[in-house]
Biopython code that builds the backbone (N, CA, C, O; Angstrom):
import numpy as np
from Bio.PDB.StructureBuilder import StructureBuilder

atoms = [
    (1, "UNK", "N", (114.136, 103.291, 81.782)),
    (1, "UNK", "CA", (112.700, 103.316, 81.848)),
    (1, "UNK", "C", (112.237, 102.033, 82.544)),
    (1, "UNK", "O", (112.502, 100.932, 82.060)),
    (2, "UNK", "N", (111.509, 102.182, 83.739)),
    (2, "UNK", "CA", (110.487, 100.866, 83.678)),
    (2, "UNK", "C", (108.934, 100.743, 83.683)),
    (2, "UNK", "O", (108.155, 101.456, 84.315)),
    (3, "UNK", "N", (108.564, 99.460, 82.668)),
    (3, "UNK", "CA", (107.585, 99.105, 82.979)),
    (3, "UNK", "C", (106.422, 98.508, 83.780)),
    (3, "UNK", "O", (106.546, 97.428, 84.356)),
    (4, "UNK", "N", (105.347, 99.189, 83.809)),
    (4, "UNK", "CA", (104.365, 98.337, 85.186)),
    (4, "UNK", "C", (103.400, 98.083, 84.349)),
    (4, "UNK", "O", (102.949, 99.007, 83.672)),
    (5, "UNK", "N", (102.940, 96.905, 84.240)),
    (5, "UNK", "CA", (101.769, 96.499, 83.908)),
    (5, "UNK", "C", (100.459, 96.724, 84.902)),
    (5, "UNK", "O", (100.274, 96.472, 86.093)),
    (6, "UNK", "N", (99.724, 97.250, 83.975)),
    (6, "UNK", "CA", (98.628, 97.982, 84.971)),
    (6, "UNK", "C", (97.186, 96.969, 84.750)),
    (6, "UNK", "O", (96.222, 97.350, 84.085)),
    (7, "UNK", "N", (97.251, 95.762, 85.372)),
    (7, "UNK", "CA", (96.255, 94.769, 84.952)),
    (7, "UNK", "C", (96.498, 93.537, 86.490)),
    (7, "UNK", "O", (97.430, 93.437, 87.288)),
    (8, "UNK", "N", (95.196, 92.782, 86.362)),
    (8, "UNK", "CA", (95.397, 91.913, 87.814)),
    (8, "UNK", "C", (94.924, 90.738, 86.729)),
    (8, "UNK", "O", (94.194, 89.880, 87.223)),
    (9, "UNK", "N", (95.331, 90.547, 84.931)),
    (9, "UNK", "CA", (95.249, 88.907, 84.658)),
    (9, "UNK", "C", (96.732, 88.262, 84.870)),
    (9, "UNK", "O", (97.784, 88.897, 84.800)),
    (10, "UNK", "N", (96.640, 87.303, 85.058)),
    (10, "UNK", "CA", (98.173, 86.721, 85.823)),
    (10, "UNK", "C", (98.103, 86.265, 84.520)),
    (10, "UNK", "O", (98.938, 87.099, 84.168)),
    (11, "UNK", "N", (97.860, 85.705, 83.526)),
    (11, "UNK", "CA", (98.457, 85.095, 82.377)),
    (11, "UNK", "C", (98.917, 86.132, 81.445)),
    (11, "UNK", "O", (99.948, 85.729, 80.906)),
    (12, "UNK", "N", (98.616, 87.191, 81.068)),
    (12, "UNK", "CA", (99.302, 88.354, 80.633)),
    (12, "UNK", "C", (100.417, 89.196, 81.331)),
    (12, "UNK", "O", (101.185, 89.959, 80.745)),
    (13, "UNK", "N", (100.377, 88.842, 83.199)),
    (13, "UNK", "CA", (101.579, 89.177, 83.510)),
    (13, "UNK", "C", (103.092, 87.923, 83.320)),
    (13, "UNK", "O", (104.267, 88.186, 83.063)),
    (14, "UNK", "N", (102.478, 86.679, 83.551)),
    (14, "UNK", "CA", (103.310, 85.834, 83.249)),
    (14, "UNK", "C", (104.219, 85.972, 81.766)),
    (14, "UNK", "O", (105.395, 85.675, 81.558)),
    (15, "UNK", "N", (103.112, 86.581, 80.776)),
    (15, "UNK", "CA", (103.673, 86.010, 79.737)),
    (15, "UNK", "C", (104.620, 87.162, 79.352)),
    (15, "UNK", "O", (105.496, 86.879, 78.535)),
    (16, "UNK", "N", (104.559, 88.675, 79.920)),
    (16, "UNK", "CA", (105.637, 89.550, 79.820)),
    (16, "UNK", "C", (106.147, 89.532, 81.108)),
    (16, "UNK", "O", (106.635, 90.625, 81.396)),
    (17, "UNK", "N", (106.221, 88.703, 81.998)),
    (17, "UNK", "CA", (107.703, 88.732, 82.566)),
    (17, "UNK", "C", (108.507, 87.658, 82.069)),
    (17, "UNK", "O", (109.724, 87.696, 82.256)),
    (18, "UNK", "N", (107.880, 86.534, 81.349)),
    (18, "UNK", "CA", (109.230, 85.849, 80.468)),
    (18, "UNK", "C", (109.616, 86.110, 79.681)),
    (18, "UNK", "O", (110.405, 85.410, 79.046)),
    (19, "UNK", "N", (109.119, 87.589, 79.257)),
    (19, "UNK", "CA", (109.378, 88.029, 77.784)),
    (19, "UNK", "C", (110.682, 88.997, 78.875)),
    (19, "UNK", "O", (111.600, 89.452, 78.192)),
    (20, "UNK", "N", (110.750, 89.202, 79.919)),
    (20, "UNK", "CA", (111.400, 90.335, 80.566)),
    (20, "UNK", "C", (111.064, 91.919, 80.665)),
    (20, "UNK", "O", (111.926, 92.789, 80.792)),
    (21, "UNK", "N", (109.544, 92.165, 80.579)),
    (21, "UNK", "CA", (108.934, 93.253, 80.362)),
    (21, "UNK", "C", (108.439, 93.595, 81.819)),
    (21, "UNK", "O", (107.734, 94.592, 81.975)),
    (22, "UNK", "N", (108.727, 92.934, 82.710)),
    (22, "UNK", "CA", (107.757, 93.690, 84.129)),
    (22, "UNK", "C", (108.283, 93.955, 84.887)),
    (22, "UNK", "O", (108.854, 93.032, 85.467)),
    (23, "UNK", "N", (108.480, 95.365, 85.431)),
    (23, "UNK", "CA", (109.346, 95.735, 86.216)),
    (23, "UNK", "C", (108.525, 96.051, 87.488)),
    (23, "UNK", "O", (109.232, 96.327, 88.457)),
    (24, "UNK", "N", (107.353, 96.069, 87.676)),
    (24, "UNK", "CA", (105.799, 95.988, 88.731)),
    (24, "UNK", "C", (104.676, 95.814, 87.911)),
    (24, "UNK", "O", (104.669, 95.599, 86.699)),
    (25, "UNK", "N", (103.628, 95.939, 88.760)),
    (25, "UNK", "CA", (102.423, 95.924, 88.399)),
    (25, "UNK", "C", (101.600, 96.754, 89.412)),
    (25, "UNK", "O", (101.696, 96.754, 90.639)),
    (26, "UNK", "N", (100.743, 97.482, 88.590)),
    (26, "UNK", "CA", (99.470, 98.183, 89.232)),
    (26, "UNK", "C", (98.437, 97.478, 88.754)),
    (26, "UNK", "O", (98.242, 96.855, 87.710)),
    (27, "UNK", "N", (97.591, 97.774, 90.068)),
    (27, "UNK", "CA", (96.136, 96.908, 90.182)),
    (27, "UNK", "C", (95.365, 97.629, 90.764)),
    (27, "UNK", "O", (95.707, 98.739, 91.172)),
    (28, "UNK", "N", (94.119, 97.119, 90.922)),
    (28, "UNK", "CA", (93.083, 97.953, 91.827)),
    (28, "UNK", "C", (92.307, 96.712, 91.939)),
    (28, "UNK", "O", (92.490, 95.589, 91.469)),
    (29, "UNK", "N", (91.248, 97.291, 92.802)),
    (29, "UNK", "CA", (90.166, 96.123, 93.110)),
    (29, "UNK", "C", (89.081, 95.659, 92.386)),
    (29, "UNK", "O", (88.261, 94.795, 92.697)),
    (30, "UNK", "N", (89.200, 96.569, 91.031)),
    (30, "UNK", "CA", (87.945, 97.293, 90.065)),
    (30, "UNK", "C", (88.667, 95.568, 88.963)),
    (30, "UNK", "O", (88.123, 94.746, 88.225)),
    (31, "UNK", "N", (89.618, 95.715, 89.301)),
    (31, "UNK", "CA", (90.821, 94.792, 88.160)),
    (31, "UNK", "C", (90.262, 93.627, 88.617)),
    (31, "UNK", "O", (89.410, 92.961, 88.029)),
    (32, "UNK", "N", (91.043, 93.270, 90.278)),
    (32, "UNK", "CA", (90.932, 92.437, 90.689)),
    (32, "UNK", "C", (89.409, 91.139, 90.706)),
    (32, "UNK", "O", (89.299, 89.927, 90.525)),
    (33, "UNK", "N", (88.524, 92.226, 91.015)),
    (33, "UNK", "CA", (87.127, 91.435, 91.004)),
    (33, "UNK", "C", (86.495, 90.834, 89.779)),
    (33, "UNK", "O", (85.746, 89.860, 89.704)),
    (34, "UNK", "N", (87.114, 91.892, 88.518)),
    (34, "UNK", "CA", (86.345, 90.858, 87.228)),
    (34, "UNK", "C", (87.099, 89.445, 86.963)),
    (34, "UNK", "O", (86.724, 88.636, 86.115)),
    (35, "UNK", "N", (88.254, 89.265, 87.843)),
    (35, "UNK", "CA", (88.658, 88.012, 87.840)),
    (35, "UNK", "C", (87.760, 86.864, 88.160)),
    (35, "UNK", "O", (87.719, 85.761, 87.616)),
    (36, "UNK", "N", (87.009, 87.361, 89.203)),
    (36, "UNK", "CA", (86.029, 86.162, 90.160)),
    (36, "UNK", "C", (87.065, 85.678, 91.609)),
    (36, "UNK", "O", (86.923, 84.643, 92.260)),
    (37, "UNK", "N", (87.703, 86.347, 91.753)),
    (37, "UNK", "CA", (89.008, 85.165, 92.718)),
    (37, "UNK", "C", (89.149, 86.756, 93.749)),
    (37, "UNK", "O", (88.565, 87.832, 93.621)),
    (38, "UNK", "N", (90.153, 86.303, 94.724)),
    (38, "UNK", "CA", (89.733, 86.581, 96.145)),
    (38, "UNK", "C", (91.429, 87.505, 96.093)),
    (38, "UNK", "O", (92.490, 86.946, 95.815)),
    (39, "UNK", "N", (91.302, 88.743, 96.380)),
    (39, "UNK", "CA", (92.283, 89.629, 95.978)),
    (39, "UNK", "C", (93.264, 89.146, 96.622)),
    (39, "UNK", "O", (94.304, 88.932, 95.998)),
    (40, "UNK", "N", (93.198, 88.877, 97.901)),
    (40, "UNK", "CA", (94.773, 88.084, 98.357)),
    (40, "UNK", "C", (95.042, 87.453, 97.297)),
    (40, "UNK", "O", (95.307, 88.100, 96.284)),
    (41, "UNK", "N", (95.039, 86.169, 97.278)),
    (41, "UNK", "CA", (94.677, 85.294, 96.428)),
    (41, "UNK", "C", (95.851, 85.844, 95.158)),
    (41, "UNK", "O", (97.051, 85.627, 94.990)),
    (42, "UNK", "N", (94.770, 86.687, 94.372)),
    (42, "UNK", "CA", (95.625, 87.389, 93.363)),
    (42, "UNK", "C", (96.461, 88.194, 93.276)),
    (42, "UNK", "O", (97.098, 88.380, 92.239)),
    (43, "UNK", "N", (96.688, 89.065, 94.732)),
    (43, "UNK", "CA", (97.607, 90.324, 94.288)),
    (43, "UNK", "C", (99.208, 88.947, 94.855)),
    (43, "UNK", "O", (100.343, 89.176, 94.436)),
    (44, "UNK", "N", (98.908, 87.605, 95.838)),
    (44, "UNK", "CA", (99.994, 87.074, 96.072)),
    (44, "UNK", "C", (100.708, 85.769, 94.558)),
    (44, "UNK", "O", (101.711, 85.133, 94.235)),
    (45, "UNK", "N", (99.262, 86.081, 94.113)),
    (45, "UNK", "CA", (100.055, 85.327, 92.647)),
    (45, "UNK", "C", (101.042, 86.256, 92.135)),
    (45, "UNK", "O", (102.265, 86.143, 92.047)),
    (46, "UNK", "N", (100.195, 87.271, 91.791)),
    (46, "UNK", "CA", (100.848, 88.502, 91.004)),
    (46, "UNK", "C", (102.590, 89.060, 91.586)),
    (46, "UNK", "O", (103.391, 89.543, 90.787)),
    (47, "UNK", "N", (102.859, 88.899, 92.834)),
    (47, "UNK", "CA", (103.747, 88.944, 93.653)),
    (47, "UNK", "C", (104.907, 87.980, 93.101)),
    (47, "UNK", "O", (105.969, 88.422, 92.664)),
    (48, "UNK", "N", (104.617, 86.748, 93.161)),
    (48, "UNK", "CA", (105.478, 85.680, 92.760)),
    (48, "UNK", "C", (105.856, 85.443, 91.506)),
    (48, "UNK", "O", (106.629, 84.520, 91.247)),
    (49, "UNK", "N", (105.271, 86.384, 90.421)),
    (49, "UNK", "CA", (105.711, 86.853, 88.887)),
    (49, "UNK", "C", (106.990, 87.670, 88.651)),
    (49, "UNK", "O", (107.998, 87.577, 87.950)),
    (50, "UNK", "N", (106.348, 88.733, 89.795)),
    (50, "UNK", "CA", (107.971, 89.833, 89.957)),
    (50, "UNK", "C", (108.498, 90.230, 91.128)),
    (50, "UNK", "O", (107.760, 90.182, 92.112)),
    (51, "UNK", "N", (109.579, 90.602, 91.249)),
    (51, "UNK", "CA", (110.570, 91.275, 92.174)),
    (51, "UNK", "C", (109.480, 92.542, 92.338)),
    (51, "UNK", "O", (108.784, 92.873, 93.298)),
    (52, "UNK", "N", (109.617, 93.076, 91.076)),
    (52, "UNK", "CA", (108.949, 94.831, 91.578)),
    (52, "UNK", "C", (108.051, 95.035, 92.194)),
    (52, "UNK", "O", (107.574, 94.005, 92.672)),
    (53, "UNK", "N", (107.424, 96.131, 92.497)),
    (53, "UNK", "CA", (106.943, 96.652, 92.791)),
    (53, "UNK", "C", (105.333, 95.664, 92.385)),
    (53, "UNK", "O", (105.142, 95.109, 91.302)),
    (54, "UNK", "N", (104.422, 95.663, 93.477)),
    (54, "UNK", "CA", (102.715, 95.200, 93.091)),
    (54, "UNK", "C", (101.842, 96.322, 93.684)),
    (54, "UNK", "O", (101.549, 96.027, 94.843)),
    (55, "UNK", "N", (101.471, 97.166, 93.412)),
    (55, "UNK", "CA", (100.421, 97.984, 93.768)),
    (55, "UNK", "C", (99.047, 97.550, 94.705)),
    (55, "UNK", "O", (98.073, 97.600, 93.955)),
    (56, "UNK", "N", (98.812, 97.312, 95.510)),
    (56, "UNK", "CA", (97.650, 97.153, 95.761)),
    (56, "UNK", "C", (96.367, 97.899, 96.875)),
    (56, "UNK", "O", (96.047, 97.936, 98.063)),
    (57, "UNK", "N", (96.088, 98.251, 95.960)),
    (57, "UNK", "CA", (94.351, 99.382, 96.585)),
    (57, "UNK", "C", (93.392, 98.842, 98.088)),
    (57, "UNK", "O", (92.548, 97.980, 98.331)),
    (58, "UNK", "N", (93.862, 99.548, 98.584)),
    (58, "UNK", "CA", (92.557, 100.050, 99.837)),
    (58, "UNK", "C", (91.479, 100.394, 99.362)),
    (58, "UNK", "O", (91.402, 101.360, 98.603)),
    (59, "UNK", "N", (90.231, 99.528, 99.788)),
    (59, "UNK", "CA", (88.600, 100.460, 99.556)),
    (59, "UNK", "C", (88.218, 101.220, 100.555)),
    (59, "UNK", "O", (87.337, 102.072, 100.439)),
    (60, "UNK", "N", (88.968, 100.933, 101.822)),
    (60, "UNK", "CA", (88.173, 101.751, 102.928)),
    (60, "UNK", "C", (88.129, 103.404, 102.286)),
    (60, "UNK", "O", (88.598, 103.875, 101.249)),
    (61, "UNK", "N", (87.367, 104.000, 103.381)),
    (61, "UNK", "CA", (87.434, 105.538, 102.836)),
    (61, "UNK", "C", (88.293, 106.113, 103.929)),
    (61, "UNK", "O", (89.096, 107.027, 103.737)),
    (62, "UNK", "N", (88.025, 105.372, 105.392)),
    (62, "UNK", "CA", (88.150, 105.764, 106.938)),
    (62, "UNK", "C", (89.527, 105.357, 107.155)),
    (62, "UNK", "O", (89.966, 104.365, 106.574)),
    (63, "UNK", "N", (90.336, 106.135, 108.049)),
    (63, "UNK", "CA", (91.803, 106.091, 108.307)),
    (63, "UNK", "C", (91.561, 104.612, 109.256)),
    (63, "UNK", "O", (91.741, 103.744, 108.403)),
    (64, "UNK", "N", (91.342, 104.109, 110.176)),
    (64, "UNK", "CA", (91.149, 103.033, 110.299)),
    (64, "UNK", "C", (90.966, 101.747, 109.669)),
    (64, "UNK", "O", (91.482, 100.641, 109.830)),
    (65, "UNK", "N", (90.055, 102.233, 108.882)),
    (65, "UNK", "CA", (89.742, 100.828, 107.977)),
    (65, "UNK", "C", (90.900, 100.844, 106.898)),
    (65, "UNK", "O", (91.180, 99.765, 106.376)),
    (66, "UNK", "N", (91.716, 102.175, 106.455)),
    (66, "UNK", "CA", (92.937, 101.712, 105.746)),
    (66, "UNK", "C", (93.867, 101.462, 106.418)),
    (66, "UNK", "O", (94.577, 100.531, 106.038)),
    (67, "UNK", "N", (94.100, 101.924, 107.219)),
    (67, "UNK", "CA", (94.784, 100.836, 107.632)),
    (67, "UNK", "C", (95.232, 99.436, 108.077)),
    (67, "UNK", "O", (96.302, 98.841, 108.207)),
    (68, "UNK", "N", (93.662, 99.131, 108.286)),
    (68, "UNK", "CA", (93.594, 97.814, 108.581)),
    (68, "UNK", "C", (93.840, 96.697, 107.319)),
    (68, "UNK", "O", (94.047, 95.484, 107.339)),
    (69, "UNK", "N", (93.720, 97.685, 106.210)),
    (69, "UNK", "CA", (93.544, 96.940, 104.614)),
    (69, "UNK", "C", (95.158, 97.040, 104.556)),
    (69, "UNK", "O", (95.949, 96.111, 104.386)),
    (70, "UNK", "N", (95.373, 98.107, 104.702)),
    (70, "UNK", "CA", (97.097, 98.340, 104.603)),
    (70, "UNK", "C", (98.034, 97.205, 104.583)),
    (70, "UNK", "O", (98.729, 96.736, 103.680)),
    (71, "UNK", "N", (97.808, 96.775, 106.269)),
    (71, "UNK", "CA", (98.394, 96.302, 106.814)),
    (71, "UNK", "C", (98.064, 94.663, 106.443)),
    (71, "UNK", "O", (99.032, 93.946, 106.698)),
    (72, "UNK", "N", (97.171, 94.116, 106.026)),
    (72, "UNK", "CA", (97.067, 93.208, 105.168)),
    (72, "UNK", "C", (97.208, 93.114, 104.316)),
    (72, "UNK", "O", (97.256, 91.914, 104.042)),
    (73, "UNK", "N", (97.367, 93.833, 103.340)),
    (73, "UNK", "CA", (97.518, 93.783, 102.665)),
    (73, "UNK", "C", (99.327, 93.608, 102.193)),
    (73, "UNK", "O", (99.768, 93.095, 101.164)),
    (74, "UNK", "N", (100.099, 94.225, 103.337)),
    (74, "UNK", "CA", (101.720, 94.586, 103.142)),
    (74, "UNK", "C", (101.777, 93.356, 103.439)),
    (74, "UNK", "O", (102.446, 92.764, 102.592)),
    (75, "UNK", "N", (101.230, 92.395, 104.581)),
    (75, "UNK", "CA", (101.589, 90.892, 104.551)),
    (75, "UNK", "C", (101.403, 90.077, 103.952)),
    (75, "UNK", "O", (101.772, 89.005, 104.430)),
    (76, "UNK", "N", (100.695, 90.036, 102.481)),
    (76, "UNK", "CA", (100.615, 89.347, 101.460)),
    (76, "UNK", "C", (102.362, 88.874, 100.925)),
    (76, "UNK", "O", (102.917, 87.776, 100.898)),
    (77, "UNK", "N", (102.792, 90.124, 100.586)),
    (77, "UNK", "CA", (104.145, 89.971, 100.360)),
    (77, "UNK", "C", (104.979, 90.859, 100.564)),
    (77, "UNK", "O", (104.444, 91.862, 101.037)),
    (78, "UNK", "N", (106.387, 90.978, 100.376)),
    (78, "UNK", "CA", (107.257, 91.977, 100.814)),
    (78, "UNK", "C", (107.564, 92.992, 99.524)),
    (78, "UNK", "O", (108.086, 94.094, 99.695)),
    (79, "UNK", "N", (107.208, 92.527, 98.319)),
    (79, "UNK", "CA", (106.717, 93.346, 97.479)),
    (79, "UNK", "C", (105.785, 94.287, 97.163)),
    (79, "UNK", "O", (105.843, 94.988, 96.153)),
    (80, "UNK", "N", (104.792, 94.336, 98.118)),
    (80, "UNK", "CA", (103.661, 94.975, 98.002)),
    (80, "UNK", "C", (103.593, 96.157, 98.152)),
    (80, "UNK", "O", (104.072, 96.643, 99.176)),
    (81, "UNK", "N", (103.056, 96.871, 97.304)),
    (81, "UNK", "CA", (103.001, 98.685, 97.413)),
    (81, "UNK", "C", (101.922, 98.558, 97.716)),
    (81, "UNK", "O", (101.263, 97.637, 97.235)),
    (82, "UNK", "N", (101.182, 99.776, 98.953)),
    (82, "UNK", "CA", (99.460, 100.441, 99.606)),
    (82, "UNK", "C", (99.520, 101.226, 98.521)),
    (82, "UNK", "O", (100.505, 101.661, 97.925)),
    (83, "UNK", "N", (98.405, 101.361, 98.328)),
    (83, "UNK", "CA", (97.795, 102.477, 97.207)),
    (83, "UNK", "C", (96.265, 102.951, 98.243)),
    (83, "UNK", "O", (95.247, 102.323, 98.532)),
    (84, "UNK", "N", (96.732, 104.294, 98.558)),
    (84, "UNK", "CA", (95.892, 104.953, 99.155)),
    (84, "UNK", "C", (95.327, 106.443, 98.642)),
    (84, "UNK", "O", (96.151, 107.322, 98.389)),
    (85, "UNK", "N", (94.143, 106.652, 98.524)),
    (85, "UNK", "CA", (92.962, 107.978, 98.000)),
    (85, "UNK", "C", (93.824, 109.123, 98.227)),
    (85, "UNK", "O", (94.235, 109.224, 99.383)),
    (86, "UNK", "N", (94.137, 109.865, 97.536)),
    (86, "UNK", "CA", (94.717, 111.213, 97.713)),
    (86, "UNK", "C", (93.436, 112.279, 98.514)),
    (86, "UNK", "O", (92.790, 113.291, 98.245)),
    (87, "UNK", "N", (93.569, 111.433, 99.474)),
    (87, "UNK", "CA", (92.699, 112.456, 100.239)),
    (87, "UNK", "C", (93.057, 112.862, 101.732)),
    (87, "UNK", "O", (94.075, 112.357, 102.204)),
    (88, "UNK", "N", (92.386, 113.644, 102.438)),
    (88, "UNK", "CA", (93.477, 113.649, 104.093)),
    (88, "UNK", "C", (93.403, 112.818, 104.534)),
    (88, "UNK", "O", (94.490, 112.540, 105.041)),
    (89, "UNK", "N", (92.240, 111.643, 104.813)),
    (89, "UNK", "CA", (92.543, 110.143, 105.308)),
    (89, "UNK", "C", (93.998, 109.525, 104.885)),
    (89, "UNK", "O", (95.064, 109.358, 105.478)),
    (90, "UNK", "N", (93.504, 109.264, 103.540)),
    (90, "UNK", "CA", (94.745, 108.829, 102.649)),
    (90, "UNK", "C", (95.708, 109.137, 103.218)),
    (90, "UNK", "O", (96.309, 108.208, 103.758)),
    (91, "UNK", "N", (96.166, 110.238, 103.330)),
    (91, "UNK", "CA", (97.515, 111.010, 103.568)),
    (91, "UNK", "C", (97.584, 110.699, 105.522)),
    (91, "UNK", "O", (98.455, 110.426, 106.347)),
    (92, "UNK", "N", (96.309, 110.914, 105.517)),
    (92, "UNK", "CA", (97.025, 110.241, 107.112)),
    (92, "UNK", "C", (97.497, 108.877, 107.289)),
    (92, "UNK", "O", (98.447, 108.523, 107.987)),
    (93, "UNK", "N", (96.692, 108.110, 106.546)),
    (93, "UNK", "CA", (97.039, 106.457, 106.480)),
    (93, "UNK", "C", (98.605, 106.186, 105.699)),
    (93, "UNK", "O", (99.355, 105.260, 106.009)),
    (94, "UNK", "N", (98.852, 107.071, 104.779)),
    (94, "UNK", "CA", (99.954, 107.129, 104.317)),
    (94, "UNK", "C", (101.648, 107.341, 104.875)),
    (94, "UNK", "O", (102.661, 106.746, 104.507)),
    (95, "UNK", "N", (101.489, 108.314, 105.789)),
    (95, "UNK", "CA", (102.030, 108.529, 106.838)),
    (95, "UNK", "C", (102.369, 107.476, 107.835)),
    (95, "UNK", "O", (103.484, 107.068, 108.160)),
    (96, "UNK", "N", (101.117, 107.094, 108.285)),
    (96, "UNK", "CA", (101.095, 106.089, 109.885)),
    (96, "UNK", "C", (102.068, 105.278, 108.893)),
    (96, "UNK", "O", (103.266, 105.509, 109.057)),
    (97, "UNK", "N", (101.710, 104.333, 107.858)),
    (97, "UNK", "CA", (102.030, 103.167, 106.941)),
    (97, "UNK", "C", (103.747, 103.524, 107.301)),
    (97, "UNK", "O", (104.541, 102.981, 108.069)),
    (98, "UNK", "N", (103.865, 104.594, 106.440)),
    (98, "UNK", "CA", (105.005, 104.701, 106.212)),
    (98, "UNK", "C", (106.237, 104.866, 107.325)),
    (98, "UNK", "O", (107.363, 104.379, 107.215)),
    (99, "UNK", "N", (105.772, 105.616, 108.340)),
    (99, "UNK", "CA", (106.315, 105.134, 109.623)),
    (99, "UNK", "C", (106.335, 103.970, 110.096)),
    (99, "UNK", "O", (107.073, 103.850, 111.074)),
    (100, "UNK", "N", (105.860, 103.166, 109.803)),
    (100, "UNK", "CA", (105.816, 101.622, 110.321)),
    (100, "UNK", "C", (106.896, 100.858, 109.424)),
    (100, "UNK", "O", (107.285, 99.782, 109.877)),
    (101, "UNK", "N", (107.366, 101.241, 108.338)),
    (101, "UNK", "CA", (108.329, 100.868, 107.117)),
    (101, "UNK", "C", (107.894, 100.177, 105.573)),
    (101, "UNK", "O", (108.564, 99.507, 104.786)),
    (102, "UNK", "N", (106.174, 100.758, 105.511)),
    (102, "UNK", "CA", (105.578, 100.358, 104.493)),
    (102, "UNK", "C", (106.078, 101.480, 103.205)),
    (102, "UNK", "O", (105.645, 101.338, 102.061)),
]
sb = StructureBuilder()
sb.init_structure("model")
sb.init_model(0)
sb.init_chain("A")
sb.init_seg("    ")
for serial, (resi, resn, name, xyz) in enumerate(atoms, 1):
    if name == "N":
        sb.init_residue(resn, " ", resi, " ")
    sb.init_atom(name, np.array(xyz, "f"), 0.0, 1.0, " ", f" {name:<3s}", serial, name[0])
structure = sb.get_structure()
């Protein structure tokens, strides 16, 4: 089984990955913003907690603009999972991404 902590506070991810509980983390931007701090920022803290997997959300709606989030978003770190709208954008942005080796 693994666990993902589904939260963007870094002191609750810190404190279960020294416990050895985090195998990723899911986030969104909904997470990210009641922090006050600047989602790079946080999804590259959150990165440097674990190996696994980090989830991190696109707001665009437009296949363009996700991708453009995408793709910044994958250079935060080499850990980074796109999390894109199950919608046909989505799925097109999902695609392009994934052809590229996201």
């Amino acid at each position: 089984m693994k666990f993902f902590v589904d939260t963007a506070e870094v002191a609750d991810i810190k404190s279960l990955a020294a416990a050895g509980f985090v195998d990723g983390v899911t986030t969104n931007p909904s997470l990210i913003a009641k922090s006050g701090r600047k989602m790079a920022e946080v999804i590259a803290e959150i990165c440097a907690l674990t190996t696994g997997h980090v989830s991190a959300e696109v707001t665009a709606t437009d296949v363009q603009g996700m991708l453009e989030e995408g793709r910044y978003l994958r250079g935060i770190a080499s850990n980074v999972c796109i999390k894109v709208p199950l919608t046909e954008a989505g799925l097109i942005t999902c695609r392009t991404l994934a052809g590229e080796g996201t």
